[in-house]
C-alpha positions as CSV (number, residue, x, y, z in Angstrom):
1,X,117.5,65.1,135.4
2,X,117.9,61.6,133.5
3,X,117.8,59.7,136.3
4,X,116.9,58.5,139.6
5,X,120.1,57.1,141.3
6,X,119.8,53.4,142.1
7,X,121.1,51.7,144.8
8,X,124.2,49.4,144.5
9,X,122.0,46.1,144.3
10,X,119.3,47.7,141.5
11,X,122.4,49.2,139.6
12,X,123.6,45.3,139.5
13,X,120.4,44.2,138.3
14,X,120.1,46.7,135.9
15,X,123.3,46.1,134.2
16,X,122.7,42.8,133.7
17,X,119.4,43.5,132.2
18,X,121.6,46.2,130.3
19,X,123.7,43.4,129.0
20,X,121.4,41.1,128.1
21,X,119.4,43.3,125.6
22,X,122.4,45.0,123.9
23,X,121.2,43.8,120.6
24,X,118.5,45.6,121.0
25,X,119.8,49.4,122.0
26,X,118.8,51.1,118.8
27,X,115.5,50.0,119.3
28,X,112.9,52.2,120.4
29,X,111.6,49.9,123.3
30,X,108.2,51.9,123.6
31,X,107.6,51.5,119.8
32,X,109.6,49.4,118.2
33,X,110.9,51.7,115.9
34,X,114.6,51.1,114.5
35,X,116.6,54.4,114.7
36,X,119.0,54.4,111.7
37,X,122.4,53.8,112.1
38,X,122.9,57.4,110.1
39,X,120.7,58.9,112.8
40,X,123.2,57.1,115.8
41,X,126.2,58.3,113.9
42,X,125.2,61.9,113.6
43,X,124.0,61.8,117.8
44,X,127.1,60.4,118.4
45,X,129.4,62.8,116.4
46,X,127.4,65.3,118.3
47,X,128.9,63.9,121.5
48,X,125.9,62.0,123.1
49,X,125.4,58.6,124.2
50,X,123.9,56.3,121.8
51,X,122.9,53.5,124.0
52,X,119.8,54.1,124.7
53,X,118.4,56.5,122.0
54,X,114.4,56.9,121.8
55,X,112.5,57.8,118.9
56,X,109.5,60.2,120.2
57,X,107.3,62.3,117.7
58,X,109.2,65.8,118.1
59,X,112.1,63.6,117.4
60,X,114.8,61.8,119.3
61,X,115.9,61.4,123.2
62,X,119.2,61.2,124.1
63,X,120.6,60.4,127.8
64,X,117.2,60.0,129.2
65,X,115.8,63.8,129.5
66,X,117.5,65.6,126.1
67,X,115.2,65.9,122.7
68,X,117.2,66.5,119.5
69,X,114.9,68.2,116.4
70,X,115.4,66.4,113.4
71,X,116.7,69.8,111.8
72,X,119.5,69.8,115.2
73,X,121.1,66.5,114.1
74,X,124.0,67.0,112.1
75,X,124.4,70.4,112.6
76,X,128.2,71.9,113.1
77,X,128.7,73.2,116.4
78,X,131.2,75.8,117.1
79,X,129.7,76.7,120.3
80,X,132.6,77.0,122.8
81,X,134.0,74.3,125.4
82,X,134.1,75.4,129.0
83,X,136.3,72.9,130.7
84,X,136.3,72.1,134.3
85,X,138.9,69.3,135.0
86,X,140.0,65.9,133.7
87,X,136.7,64.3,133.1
88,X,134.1,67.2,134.3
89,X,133.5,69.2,131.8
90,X,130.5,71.2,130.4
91,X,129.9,71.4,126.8
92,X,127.3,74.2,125.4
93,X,125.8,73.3,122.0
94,X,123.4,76.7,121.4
95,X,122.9,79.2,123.5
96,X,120.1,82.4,124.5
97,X,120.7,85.7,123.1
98,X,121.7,88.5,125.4
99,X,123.5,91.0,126.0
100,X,125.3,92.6,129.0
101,X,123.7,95.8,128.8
102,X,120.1,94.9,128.4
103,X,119.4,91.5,130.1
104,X,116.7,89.4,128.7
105,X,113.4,88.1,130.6
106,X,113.1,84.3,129.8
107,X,109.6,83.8,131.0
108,X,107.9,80.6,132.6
109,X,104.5,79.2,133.1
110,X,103.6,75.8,134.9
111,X,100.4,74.2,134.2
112,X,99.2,70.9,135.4
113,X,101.1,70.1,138.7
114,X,101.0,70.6,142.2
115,X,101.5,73.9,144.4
116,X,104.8,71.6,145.6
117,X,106.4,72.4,141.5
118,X,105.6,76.0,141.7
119,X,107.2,76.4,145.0
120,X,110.3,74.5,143.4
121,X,110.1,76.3,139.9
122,X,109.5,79.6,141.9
123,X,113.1,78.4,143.7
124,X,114.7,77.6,140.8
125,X,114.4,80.9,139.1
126,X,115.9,82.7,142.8
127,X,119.0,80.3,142.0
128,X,119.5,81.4,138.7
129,X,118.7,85.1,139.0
130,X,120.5,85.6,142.6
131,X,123.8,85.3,139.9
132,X,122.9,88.5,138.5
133,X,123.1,87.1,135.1
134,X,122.4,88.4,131.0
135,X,119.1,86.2,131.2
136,X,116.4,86.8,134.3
137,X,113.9,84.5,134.6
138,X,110.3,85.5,135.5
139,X,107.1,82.9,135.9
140,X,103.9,84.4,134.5
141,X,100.7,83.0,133.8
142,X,99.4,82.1,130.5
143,X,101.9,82.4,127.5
144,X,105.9,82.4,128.2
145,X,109.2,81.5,126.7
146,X,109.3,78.2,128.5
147,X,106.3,76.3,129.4
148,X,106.5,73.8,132.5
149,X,104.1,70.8,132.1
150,X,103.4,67.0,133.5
151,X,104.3,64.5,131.1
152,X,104.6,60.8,131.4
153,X,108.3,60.0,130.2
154,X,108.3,56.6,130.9
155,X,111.4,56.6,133.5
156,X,112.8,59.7,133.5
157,X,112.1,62.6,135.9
158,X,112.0,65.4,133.4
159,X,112.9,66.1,129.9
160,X,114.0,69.4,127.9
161,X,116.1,70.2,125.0
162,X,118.6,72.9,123.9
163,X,118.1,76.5,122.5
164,X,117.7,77.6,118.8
165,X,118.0,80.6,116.8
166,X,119.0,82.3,119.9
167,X,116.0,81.6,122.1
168,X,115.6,79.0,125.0
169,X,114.3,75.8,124.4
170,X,110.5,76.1,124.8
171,X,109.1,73.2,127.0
172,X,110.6,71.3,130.6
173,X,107.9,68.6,130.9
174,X,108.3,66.7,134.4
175,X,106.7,63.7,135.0
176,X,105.4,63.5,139.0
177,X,104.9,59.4,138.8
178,X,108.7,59.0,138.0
179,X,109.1,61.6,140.6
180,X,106.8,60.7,143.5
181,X,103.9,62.0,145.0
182,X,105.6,63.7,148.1
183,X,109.0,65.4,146.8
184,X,111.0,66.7,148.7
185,X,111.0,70.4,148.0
186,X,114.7,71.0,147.6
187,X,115.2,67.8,145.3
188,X,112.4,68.8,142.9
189,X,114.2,72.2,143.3
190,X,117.5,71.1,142.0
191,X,115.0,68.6,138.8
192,X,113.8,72.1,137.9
193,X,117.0,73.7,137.9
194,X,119.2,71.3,136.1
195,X,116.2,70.8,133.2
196,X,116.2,74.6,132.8
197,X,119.9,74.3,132.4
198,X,119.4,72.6,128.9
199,X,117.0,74.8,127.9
200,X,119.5,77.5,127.9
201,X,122.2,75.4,126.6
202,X,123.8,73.3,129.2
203,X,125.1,69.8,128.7
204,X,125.6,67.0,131.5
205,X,128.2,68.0,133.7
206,X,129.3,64.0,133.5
207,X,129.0,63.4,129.9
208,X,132.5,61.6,129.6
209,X,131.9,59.7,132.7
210,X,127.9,58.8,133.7
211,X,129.0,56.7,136.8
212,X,129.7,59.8,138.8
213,X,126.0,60.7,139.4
214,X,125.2,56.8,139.8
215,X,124.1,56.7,136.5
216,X,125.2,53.4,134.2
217,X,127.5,53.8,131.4
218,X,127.9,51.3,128.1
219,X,131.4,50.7,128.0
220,X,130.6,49.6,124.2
221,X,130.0,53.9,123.7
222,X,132.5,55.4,125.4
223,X,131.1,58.9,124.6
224,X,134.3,60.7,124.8
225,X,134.5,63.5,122.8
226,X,138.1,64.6,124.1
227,X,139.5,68.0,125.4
228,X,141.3,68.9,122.5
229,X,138.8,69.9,120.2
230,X,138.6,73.4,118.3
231,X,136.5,75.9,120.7
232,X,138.2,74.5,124.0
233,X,138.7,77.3,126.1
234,X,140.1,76.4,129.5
235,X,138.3,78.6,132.0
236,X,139.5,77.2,135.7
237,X,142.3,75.4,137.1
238,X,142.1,71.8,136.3
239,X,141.0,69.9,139.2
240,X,142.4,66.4,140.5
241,X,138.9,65.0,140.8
242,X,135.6,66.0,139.2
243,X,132.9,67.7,141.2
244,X,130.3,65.6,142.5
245,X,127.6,68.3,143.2
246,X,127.2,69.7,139.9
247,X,124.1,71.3,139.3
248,X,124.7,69.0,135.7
249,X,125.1,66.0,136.7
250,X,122.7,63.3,134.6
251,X,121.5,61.7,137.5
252,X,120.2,62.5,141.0
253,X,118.8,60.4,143.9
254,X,115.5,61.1,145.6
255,X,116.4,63.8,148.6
256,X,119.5,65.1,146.5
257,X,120.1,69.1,146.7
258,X,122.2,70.3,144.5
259,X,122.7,74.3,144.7
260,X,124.9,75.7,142.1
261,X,128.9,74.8,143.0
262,X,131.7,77.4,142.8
263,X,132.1,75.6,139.6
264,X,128.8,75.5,138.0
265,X,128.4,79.3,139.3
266,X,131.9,80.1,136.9
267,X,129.9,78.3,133.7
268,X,127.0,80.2,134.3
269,X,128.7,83.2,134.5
270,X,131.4,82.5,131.9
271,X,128.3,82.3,129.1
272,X,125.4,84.6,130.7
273,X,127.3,87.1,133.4
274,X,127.4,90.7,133.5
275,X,131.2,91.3,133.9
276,X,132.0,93.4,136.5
277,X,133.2,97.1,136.5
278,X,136.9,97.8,136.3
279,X,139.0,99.1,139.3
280,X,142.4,99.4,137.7
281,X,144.2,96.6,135.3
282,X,142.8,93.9,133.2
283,X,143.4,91.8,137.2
284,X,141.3,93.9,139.1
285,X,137.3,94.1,139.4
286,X,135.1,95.9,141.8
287,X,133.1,92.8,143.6
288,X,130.9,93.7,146.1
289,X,132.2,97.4,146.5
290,X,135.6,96.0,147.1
291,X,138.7,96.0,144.5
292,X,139.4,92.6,144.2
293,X,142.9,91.9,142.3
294,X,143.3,88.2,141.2
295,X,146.6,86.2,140.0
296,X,147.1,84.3,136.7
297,X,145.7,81.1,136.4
298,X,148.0,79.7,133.6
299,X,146.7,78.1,130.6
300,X,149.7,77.0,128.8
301,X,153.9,78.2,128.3
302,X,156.0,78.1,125.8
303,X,159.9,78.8,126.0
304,X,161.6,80.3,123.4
305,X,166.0,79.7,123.5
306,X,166.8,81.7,121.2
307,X,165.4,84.6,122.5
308,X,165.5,83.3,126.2
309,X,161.7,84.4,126.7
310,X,158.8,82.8,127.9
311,X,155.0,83.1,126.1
312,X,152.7,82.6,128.6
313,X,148.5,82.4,128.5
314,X,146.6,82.9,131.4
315,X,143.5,84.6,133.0
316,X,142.3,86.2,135.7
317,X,139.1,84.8,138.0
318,X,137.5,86.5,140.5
319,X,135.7,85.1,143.9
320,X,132.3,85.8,142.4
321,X,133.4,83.1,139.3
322,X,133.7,85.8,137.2
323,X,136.5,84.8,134.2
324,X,138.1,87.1,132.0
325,X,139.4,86.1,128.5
326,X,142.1,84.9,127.8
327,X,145.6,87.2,127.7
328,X,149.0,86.3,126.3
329,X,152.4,88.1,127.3
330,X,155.8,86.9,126.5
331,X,158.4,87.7,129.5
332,X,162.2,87.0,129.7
333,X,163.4,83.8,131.1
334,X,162.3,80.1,131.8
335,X,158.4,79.6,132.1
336,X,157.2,79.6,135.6
């Protein structure tokens, strides 16, 4: 997670203190060192907030627990948009390599913490792999795919990054000073969980709008990157109000449990599940030994006068958050 949620009276004080060093956000405040204004202008065409960027030696931090390689910046990402309402969305920037029909082991060590972190890393995996996804996670001892380690990170509770070249990101460090030395089981749990979630590709569920986790936003950066990009591929029914539970979300307060959402379970599914077998039409899927038929969830219409027909998108979602792709089919008449 970034973060540690505040309460009302710190966030106050903060944002003054916020405020009154603006000048100074391009500054690394542990070093000194200026980040370029070429290096801020490629983070932020990237879609990450630039108010507090950190220069560190494997690069740069971004939103208090994401490092961004100096070969990552500037980069062209196609990587799809999986949009989940207004101002709740989840954008991936790389992903891990896997396919349906053979699922990959990510493996995980831990070194240097407490029997409490195992038992939490141990529970992060069940979340993950309870979801019967592409990528199973496994914690070994000695050498693995992602190494879990102490750090100090100076404020922050952990820090990870995103994949390349197909694999996971290859360190979650977590620092236990930021984090305390009694956590609570469930909350270091959920750190574990969400830091894992970048290193197979996930952004922050609140990305548009930080003050949803508690987390304080620089109105000067809006950080918007907007819905309409290229790649945007509308995957639920667009909410009236974000979720607040997200797995995702940048920050999280000290006893916070967050257990993947029905909507967090449909973005993990919608980039790592095994679809489901077939029980009849492109709307039906056999879920738990059950045929389960589902109805259109409409993407967009378009009526056509002349012809007196309507083009319709739409897909089909299942209970499990299962998502199929998208379909098209024009039919006579108005649009529904």
């Amino acid at each position: 997670m970034l973060h540690s949620s505040k309460s009302l009276i710190s966030s106050l004080i903060a944002v003054l203190l916020m405020f009154s060093t603006a000048c100074k956000k391009s500054i690394d405040s542990s070093t000194g060192e200026k980040v370029s204004s070429e290096v801020l202008q490629k983070i932020y065409d990237m879609g990450f907030n630039i108010s507090a960027v950190k220069k560190v030696p494997e690069g740069y931090v971004v939103e208090g627990d994401i490092l961004l390689k100096p070969e990552q910046l500037g980069v062209n990402n196609h990587s799809p948009w999986i949009k989940m309402g207004e101002t709740e969305q989840y954008r991936t920037n790389n992903t891990v390599s896997a396919v349906a029909s053979s699922p990959r082991t990510i493996t995980l060590s831990i070194t240097g913490l407490s029997s409490d972190y195992t038992t939490a890393l141990d529970n992060a995996i069940a979340r993950y792999n309870a979801l019967n996804l592409r990528l199973i996670f496994q914690r070994v001892s000695g050498s693995a795919d992602i190494s879990v380690v102490s750090a100090s990170l100076g404020g922050p509770l952990g820090r990870s990054g995103f994949p390349s070249g197909g694999n996971p990101y290859n360190t979650l460090q977590l620092d236990p000073a930021a984090i305390g030395g009694f956590p609570d089981i469930n909350n270091l749990t959920t750190i574990i969980a969400h830091e894992l979630g970048h290193c197979i590709g996930f952004r922050h569920t609140d990305y548009m709008n930080r003050s949803y986790s508690g987390c304080l936003v620089d109105a000067s950066h809006p950080n918007n990157e907007g819905a309409g990009s290229d790649g945007a591929v509308l995957i639920f029914a667009t909410p009236s109000s974000p979720d607040p539970d997200s797995w995702m979300l940048a920050c999280v307060g000290p006893f916070d449990n967050r257990p993947f959402t029905f909507r967090d379970i449909v973005a993990l599914r919608y980039l790592y599940g095994i679809p489901s077998p077939s029980c009849g039409d492109d709307s039906q899927r056999l879920i738990n030994g059950v045929c389960q038929t589902s109805g259109r969830y409409i993407i967009s219409t378009e009526y056509d006068d002349f012809h007196d027909r309507c083009t319709i998108s739409y897909y089909y979602m299942w209970s499990n958050g299962e998502v199929s792709s998208a379909h098209t089919s024009r039919e006579p008449g108005q649009c529904p």
